[in-house]
C-alpha positions in Angstrom: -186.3 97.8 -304.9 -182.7 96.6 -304.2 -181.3 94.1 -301.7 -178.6 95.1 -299.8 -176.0 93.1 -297.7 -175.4 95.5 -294.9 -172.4 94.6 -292.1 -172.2 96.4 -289.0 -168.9 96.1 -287.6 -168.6 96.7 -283.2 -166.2 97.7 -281.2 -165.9 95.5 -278.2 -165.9 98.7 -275.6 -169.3 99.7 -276.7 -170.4 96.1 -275.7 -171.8 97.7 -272.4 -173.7 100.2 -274.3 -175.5 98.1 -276.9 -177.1 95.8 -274.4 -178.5 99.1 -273.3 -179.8 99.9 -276.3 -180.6 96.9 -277.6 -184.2 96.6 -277.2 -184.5 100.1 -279.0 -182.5 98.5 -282.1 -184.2 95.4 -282.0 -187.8 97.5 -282.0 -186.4 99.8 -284.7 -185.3 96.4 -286.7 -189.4 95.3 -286.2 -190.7 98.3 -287.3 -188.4 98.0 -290.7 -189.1 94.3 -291.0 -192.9 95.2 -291.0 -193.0 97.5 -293.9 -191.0 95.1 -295.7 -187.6 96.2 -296.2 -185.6 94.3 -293.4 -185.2 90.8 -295.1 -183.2 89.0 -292.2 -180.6 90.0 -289.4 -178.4 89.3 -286.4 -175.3 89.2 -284.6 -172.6 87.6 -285.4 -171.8 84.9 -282.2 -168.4 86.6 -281.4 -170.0 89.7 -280.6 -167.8 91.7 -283.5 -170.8 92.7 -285.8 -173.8 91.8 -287.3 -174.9 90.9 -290.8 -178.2 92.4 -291.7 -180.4 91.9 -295.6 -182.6 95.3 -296.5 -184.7 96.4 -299.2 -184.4 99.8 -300.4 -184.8 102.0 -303.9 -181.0 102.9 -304.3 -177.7 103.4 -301.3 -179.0 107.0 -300.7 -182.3 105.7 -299.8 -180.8 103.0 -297.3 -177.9 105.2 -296.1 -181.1 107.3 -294.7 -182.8 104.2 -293.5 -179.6 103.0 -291.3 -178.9 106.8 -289.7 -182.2 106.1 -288.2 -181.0 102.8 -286.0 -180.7 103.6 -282.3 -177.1 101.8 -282.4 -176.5 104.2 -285.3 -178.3 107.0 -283.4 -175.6 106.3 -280.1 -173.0 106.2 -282.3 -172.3 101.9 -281.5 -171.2 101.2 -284.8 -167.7 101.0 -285.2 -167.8 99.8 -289.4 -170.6 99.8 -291.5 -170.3 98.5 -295.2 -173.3 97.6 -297.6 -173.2 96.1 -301.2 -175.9 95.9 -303.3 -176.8 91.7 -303.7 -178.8 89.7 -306.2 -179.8 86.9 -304.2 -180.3 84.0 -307.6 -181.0 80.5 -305.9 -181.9 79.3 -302.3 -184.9 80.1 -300.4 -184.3 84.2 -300.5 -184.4 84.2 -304.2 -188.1 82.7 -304.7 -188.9 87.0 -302.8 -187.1 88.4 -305.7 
């Protein structure tokens, strides 16, 4: 499997709207982080986006992955990039 760097990017007039569906993302993020393929995430402290680490077998396999995240579902993300990432010292790379 590959690890992915994935950033969600926010617009600040959805703000109302993701604390409304926040607890479906963040139960959606739990379910992924218990197969195994959600390494780590969470907001950035502005508000603007979030940074989020995933497992997945190649982009096609993650872009299908990410369509299924309620903020994704509502349409409450503004940006979304992800880059394929070789974590090779610190306390991720002992996983890999």
């Amino acid at each position: 499997m590959t690890v992915f760097a994935v950033e969600y990017l926010y617009d600040a007039s959805t703000a109302a709207r993701r604390d409304e569906v926040r607890a479906d993302h963040r139960g959606w993020l739990a379910g992924v982080a218990d197969r195994g393929q959600l390494l780590a995430s969470g907001p950035y402290d502005d508000g603007s986006g979030a940074l989020l680490l995933f497992k997945a077998d190649d982009a096609e396999a993650l872009r299908a992955l990410l369509a299924e995240d309620p903020y994704s579902v509502a349409g409450l993300i503004s940006g979304l990039t992800s880059t394929a990432w070789s974590p090779v010292s610190g306390l991720l790379a002992a996983h890999f």
